[in-house]
N, CA and C of each residue as an Amber inpcrd file, in Angstrom:
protein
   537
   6.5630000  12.4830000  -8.5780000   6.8320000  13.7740000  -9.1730000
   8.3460000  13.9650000  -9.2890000   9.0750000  13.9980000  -7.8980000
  10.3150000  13.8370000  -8.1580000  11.5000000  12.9770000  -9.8880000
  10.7120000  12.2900000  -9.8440000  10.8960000  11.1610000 -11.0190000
  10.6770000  11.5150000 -12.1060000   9.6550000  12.3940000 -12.2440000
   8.8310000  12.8180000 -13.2280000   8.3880000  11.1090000 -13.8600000
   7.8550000  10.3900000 -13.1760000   7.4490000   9.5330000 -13.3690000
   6.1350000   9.9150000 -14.3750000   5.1470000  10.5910000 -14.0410000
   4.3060000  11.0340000 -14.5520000   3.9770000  11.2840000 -16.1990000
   5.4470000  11.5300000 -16.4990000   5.5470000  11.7940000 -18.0550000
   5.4520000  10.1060000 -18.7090000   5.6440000   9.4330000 -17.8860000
   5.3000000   7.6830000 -18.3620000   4.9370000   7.0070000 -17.9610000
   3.9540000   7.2830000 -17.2330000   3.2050000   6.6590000 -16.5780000
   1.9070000   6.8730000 -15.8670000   0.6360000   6.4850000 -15.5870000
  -0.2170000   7.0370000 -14.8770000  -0.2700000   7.0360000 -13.2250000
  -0.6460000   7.6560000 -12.6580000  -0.2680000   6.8940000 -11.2680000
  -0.6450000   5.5730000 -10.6460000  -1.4310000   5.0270000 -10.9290000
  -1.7720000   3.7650000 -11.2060000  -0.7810000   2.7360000 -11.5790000
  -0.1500000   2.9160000 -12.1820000   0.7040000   2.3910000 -13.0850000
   2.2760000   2.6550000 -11.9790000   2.1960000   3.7360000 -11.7350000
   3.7460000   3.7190000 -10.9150000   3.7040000   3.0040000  -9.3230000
   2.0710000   3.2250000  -9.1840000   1.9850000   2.3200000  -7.8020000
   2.2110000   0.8760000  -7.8000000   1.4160000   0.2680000  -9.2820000
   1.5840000  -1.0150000  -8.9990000   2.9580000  -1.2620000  -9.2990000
   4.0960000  -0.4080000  -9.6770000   6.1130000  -1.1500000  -9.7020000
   6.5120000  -0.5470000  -8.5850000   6.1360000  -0.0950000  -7.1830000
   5.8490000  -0.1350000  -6.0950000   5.7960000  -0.4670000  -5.2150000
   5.4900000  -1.8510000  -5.1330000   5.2090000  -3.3230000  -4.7310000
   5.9660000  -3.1490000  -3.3540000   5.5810000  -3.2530000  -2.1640000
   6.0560000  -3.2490000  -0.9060000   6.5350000  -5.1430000  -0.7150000
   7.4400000  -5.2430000   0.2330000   7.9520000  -6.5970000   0.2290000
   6.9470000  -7.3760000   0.9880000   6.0860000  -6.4910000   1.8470000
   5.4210000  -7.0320000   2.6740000   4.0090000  -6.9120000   2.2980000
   3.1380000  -8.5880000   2.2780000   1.9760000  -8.8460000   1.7730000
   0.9880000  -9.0650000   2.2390000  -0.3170000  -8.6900000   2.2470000
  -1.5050000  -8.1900000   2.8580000  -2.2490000  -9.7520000   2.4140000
  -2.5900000 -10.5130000   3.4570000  -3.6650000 -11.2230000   3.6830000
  -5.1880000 -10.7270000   3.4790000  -5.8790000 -10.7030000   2.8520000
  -7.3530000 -10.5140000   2.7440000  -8.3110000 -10.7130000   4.1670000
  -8.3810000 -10.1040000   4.7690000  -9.4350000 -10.0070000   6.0990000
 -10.5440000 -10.4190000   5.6830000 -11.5600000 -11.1980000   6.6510000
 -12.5840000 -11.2660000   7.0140000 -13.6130000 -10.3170000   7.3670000
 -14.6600000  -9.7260000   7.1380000 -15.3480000  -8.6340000   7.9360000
 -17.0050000  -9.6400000   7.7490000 -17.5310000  -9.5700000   8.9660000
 -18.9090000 -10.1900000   9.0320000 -19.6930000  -9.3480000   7.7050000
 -20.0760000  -8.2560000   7.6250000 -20.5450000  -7.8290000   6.4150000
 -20.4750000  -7.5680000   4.9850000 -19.3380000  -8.2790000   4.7670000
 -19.0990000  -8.1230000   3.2890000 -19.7300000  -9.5600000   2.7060000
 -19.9040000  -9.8410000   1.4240000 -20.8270000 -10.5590000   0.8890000
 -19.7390000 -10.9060000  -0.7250000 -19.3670000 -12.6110000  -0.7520000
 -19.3780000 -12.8630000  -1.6740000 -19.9710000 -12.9250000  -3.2780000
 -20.0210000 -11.4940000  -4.0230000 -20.7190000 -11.5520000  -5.3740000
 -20.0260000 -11.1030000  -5.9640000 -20.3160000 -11.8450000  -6.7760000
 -19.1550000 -11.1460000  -8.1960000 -20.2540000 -10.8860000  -9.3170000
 -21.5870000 -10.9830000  -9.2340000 -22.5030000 -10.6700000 -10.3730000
 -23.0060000  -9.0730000  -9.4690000 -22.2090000  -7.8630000  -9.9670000
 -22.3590000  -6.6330000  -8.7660000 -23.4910000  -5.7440000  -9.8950000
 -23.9300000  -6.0360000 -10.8090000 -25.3460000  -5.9230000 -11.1860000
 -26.7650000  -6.2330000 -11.0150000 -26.2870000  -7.9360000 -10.1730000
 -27.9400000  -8.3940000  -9.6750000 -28.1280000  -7.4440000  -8.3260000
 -26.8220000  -6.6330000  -7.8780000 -27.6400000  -5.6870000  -6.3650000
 -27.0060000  -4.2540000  -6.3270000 -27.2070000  -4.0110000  -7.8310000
 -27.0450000  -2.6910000  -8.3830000 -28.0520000  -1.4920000  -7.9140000
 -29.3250000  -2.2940000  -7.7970000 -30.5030000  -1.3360000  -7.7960000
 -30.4730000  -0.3710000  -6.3740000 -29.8460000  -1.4500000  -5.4380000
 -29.9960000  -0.3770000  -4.3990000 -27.8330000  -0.2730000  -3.7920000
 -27.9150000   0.7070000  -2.7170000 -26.4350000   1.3290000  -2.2750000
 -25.6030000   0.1230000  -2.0780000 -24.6150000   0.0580000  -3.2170000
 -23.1680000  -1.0650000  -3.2120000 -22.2080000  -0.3910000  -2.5000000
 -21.2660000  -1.0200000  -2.0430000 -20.1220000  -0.3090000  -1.8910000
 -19.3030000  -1.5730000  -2.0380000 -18.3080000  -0.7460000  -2.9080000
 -17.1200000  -2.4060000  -3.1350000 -15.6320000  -1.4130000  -2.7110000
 -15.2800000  -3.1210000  -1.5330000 -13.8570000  -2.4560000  -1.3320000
 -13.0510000  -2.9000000  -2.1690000 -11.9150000  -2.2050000  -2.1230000
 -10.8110000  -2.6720000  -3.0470000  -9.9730000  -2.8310000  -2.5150000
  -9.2110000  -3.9970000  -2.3400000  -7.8670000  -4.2220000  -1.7990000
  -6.9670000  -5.2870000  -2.5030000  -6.1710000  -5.5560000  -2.1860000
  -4.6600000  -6.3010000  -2.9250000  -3.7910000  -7.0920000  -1.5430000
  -2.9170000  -7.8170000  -2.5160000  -2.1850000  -7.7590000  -1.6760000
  -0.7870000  -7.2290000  -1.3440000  -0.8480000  -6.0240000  -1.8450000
   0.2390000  -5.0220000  -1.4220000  -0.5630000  -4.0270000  -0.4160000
  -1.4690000  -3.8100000   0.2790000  -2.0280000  -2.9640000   0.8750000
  -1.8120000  -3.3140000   2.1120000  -0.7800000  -3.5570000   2.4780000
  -0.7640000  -4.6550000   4.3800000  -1.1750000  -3.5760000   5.6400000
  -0.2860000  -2.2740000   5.2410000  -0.1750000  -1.3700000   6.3360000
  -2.1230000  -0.7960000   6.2400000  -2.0390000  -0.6460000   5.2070000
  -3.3450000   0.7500000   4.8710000  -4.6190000   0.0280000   5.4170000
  -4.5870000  -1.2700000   4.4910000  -5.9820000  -2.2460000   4.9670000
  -6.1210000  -2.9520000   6.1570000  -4.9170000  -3.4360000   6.9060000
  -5.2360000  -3.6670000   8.3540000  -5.5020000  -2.1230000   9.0120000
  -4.9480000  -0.9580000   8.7920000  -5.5410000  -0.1990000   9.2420000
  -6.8670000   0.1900000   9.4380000  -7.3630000  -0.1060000   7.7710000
  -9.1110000   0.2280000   7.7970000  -9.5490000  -1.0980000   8.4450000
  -9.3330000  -2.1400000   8.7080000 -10.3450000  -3.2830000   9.4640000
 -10.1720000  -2.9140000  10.2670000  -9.0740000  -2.7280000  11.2820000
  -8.6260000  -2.1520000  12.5960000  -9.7230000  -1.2210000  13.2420000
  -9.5610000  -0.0290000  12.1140000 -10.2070000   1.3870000  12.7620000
 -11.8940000   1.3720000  12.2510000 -12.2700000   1.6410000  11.4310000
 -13.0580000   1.6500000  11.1110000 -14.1000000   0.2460000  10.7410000
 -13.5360000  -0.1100000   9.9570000 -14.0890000  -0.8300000   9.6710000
 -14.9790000  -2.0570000  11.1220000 -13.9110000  -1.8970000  12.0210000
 -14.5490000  -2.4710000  13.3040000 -15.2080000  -1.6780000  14.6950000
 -15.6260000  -0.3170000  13.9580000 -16.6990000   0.0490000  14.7640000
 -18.0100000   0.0560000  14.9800000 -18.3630000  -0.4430000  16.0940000
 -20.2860000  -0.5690000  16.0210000 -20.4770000   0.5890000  15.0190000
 -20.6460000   2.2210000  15.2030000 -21.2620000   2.9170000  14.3180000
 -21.0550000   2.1050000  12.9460000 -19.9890000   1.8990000  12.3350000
 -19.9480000   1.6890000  10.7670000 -20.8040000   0.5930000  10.6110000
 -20.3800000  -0.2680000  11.5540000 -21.2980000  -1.7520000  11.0150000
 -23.1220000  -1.1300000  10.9210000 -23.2450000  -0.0450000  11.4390000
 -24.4660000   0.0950000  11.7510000 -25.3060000   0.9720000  10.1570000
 -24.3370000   1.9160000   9.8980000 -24.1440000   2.8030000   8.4690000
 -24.0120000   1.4820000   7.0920000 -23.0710000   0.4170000   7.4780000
 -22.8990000  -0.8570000   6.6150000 -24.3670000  -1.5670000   6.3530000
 -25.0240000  -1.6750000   6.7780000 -26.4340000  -2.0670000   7.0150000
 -27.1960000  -1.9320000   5.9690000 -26.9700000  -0.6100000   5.4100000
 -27.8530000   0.1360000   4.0560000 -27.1790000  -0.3820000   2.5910000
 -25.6720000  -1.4760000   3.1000000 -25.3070000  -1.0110000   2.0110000
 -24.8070000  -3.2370000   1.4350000 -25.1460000  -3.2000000   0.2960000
 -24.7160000  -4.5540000  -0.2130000 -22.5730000  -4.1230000  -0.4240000
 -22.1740000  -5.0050000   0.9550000 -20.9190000  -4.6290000   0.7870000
 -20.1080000  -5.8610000   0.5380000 -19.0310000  -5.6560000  -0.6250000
 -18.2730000  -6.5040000  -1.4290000 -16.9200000  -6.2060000  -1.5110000
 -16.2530000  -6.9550000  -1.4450000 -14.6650000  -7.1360000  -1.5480000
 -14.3530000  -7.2980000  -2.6970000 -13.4190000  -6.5190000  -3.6940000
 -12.7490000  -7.1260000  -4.9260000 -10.9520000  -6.9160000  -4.7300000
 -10.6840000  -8.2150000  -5.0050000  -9.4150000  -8.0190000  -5.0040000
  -8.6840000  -7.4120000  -6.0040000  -8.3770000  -6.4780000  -6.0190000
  -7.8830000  -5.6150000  -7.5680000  -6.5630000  -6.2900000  -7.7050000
  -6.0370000  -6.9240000  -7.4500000  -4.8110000  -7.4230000  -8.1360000
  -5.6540000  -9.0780000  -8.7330000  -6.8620000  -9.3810000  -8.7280000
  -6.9390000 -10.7290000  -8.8710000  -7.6170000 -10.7700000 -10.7150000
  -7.4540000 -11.8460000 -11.3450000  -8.1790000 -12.0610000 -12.8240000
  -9.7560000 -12.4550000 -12.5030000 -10.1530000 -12.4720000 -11.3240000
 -11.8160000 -13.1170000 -11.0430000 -12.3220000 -12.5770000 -12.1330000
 -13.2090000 -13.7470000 -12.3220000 -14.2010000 -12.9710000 -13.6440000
 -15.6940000 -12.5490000 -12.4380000 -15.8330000 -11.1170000 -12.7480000
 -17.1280000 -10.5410000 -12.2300000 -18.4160000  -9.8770000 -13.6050000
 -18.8780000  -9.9640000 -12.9780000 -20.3350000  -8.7810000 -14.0020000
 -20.1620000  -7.6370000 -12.8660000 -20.0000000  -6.2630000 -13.8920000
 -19.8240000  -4.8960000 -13.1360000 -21.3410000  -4.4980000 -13.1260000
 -21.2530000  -3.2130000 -12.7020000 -22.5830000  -3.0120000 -12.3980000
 -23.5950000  -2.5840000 -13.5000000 -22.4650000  -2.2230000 -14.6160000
 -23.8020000  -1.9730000 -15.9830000 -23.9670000  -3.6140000 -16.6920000
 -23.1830000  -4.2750000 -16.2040000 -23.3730000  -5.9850000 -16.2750000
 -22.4650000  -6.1980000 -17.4070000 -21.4240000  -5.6780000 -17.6250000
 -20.0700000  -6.0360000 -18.4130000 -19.8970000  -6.8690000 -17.5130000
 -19.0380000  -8.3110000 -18.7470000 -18.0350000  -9.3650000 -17.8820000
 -16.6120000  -8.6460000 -18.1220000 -15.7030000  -8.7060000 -16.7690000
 -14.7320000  -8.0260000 -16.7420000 -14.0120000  -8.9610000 -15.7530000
 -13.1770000  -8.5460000 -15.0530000 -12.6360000  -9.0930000 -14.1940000
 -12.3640000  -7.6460000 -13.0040000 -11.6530000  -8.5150000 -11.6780000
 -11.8000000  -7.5720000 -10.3970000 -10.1610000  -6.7100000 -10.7390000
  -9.3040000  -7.2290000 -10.8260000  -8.2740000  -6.0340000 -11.9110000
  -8.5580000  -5.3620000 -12.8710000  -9.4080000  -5.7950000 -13.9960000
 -10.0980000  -4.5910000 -15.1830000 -10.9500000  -3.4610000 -14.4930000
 -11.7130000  -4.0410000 -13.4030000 -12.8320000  -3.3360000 -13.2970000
 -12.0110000  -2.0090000 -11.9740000 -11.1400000  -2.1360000 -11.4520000
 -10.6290000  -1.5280000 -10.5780000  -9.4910000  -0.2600000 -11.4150000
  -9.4330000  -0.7820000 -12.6600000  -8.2550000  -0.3570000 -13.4720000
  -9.2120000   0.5330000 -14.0490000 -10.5790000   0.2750000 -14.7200000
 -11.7780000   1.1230000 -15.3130000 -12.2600000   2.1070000 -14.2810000
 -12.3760000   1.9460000 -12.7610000 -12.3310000   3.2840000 -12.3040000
 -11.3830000   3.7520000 -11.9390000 -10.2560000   3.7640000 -12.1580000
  -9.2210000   4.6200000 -11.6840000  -9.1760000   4.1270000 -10.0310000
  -9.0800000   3.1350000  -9.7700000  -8.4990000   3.1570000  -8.2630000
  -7.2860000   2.7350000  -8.0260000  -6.3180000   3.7880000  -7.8990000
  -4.9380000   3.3740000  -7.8110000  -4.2760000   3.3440000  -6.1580000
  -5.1170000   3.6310000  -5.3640000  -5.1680000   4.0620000  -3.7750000
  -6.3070000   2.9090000  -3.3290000  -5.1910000   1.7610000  -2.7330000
  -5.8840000   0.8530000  -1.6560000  -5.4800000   0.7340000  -0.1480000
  -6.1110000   0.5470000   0.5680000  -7.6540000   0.2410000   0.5000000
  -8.4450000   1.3320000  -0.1570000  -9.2710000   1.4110000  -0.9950000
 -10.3120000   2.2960000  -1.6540000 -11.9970000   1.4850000  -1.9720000
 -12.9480000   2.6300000  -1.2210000 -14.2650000   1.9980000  -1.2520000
 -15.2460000   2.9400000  -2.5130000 -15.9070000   2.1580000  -3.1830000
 -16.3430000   3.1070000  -4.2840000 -18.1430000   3.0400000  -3.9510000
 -18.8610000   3.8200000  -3.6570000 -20.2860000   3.7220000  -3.5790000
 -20.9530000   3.7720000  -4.7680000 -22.1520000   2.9940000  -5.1030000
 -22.6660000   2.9680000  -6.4010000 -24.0750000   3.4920000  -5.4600000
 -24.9020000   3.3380000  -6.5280000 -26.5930000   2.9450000  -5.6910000
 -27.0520000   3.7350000  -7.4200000 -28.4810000   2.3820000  -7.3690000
 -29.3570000   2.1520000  -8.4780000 -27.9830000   2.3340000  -9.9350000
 -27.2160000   1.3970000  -9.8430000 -26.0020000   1.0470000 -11.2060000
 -24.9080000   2.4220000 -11.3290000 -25.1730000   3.6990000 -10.5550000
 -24.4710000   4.5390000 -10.8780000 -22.8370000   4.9520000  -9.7090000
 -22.3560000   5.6250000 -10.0960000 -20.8050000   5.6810000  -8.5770000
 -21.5540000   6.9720000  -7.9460000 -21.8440000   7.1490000  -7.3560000
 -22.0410000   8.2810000  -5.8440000 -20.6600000   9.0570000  -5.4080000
 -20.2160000   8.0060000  -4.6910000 -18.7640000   8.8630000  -3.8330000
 -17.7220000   7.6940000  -3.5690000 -16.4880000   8.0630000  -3.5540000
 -15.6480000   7.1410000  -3.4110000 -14.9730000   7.7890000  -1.9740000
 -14.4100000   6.1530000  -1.2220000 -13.2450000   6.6800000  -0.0590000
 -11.8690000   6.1950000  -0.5480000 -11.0330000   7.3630000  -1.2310000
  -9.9810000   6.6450000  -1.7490000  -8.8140000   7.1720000  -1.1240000
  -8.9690000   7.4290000   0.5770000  -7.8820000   7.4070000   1.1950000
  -8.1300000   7.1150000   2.5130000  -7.1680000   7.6470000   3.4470000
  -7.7420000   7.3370000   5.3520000  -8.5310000   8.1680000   5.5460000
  -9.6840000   8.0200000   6.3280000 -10.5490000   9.3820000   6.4730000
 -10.7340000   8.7470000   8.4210000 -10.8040000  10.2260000   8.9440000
 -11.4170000   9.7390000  10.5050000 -12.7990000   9.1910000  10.7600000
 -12.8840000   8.4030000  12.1570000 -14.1970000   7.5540000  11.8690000
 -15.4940000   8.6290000  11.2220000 -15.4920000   9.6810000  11.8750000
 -16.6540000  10.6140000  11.7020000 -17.2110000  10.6380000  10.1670000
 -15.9140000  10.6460000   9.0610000 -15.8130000  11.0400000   7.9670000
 -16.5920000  10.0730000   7.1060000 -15.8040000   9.0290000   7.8230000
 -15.6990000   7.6120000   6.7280000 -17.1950000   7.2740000   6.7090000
 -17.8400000   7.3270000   8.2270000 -19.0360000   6.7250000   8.6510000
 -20.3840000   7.8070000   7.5350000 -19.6820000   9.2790000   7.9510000
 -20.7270000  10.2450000   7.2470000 -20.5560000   9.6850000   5.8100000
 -19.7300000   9.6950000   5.2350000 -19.4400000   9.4210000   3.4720000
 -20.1070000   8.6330000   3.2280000 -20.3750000   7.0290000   4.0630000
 -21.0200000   5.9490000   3.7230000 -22.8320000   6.7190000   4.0960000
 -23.0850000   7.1860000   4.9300000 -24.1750000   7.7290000   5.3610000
 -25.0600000   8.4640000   3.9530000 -23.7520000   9.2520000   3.5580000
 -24.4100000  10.1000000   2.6620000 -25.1010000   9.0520000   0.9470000
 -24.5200000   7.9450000   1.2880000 -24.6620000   7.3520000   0.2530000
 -26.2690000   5.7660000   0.4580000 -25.1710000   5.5620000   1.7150000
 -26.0690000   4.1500000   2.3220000 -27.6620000   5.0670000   2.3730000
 -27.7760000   6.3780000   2.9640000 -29.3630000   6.5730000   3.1560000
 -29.4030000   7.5760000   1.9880000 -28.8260000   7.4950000   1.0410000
 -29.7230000   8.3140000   0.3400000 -29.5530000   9.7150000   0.0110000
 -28.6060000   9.9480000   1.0370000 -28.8980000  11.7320000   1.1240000
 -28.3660000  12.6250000   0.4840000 -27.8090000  11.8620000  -0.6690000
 -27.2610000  12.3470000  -2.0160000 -28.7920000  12.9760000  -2.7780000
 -29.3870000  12.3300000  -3.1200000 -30.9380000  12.2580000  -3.3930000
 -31.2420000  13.5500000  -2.4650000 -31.5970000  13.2140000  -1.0480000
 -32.3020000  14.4240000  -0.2270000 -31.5360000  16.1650000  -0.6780000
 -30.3670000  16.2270000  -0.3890000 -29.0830000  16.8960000  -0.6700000
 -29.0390000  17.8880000  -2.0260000 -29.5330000  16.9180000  -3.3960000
 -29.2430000  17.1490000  -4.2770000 -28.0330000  17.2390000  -4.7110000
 -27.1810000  16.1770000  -4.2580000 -25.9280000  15.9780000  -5.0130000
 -24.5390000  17.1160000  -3.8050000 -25.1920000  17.3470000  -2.6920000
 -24.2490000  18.7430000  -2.3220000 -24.0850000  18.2000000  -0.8990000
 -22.7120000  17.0830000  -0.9170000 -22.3430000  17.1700000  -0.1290000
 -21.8570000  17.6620000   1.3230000 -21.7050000  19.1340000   1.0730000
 -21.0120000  19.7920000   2.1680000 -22.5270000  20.3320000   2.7630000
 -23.5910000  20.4970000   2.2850000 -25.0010000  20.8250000   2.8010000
 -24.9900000  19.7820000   4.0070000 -25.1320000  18.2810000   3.4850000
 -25.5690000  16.8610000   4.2600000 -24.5380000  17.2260000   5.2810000
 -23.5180000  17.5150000   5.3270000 -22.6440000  17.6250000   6.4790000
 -22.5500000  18.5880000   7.8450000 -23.4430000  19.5030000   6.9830000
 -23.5550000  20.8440000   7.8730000 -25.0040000  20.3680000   8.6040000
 -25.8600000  19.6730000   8.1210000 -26.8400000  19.4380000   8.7430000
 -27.1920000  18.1350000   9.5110000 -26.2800000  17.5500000   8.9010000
 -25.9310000  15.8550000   9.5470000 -25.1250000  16.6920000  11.0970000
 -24.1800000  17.3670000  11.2140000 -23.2290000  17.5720000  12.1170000
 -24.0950000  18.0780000  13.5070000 -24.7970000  19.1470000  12.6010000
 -25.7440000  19.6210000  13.5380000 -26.6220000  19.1020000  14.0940000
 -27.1660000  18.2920000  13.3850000 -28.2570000  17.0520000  13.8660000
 -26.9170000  16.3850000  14.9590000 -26.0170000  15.8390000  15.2060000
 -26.0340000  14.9670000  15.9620000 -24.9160000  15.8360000  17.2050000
 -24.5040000  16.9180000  16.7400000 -24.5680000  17.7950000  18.0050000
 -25.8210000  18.7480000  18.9770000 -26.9760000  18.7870000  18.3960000
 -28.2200000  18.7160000  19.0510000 -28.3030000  17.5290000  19.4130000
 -28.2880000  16.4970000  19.4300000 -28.1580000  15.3820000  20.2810000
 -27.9120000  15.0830000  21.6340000 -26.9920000  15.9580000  21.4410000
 -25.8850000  15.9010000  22.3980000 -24.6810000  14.6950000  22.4720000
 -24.8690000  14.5430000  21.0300000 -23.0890000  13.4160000  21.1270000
 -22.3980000  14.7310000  20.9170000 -21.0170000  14.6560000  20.9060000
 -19.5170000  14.9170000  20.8390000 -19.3570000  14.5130000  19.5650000
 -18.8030000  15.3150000  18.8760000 -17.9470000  14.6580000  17.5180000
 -16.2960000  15.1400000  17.8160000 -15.5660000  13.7090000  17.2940000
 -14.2670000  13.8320000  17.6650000 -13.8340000  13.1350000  16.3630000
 -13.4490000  14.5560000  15.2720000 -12.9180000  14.2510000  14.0780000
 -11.5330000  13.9970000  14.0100000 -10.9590000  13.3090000  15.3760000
  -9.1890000  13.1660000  15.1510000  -9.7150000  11.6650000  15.3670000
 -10.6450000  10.7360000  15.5340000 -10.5440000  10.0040000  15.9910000
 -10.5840000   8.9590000  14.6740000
């Protein structure tokens, strides 16, 4: 804004001349799944991450925090989860089964904020995580998508939350949204 970058550019566009000096290795996570045809497992809850390798600080953060907690791996379960490298030319099939590549297809939804996770389920986008969220958040967001409860919900997020919350404070867990 300062820049008024904006008047020439999209933000997308000003992130990637941006470029931090320091470069992000691609992590390992036991649940993610090599496919690049993200139409043959369209039908049921996708979630594709997006990362680069300018994302060093943000994406070791999400493997770090989240991404390596029993709960998530447990919420991950529901969901066919995939890595695209948005800075790479891979040729993929998207989920309406265009051939594109993992930079076109990251550039076609607007994800200019990595690490960023985009939820599909039965070929359509649900909800995206396109920033840091606390575990509670990240885990519910995938929840709301991995089971469905977009569907149960009718599309109304802040409902699933009020009743998800409550459900698991009748429990008697603790929710600790700084965490």
């Amino acid at each position: 804004v300062q820049s008024k970058a904006y008047q020439r550019s999209t933000l997308a566009q000003y992130i990637e001349r941006q470029k931090p000096a320091k470069r992000y290795q691609l992590r390992e996570h036991p649940q993610l799944k090599a496919i690049t045809n993200l139409k043959s497992v369209a039908d049921k809850p996708l979630a594709l991450l997006f990362e680069d390798q300018w994302c060093a600080d943000a994406c070791n953060a999400l493997h770090d925090g989240n991404l390596s907690q029993p709960e998530t791996a447990k919420v991950l379960e529901n969901f066919t989860f995939v890595r695209l490298d948005a800075g790479s030319d891979t040729p993929i099939v998207d989920v309406e089964g265009n051939k594109t590549t993992a930079r076109a297809y990251a550039e076609k939804l607007g994800i200019s904020y990595r690490p960023g996770i985009v939820m599909f389920d039965r070929g359509k986008e649900i909800r995206r995580i396109d920033g840091m969220l606390y575990s509670y958040h990240f885990q519910e967001n995938m929840r709301y998508v991995g089971e469905r409860g977009y569907e149960r919900y009718n599309n109304d997020y802040q409902l699933f939350m009020r009743d998800r919350t409550q459900a698991v404070l009748s429990s008697g867990r603790d929710i600790n949204i700084s965490e």
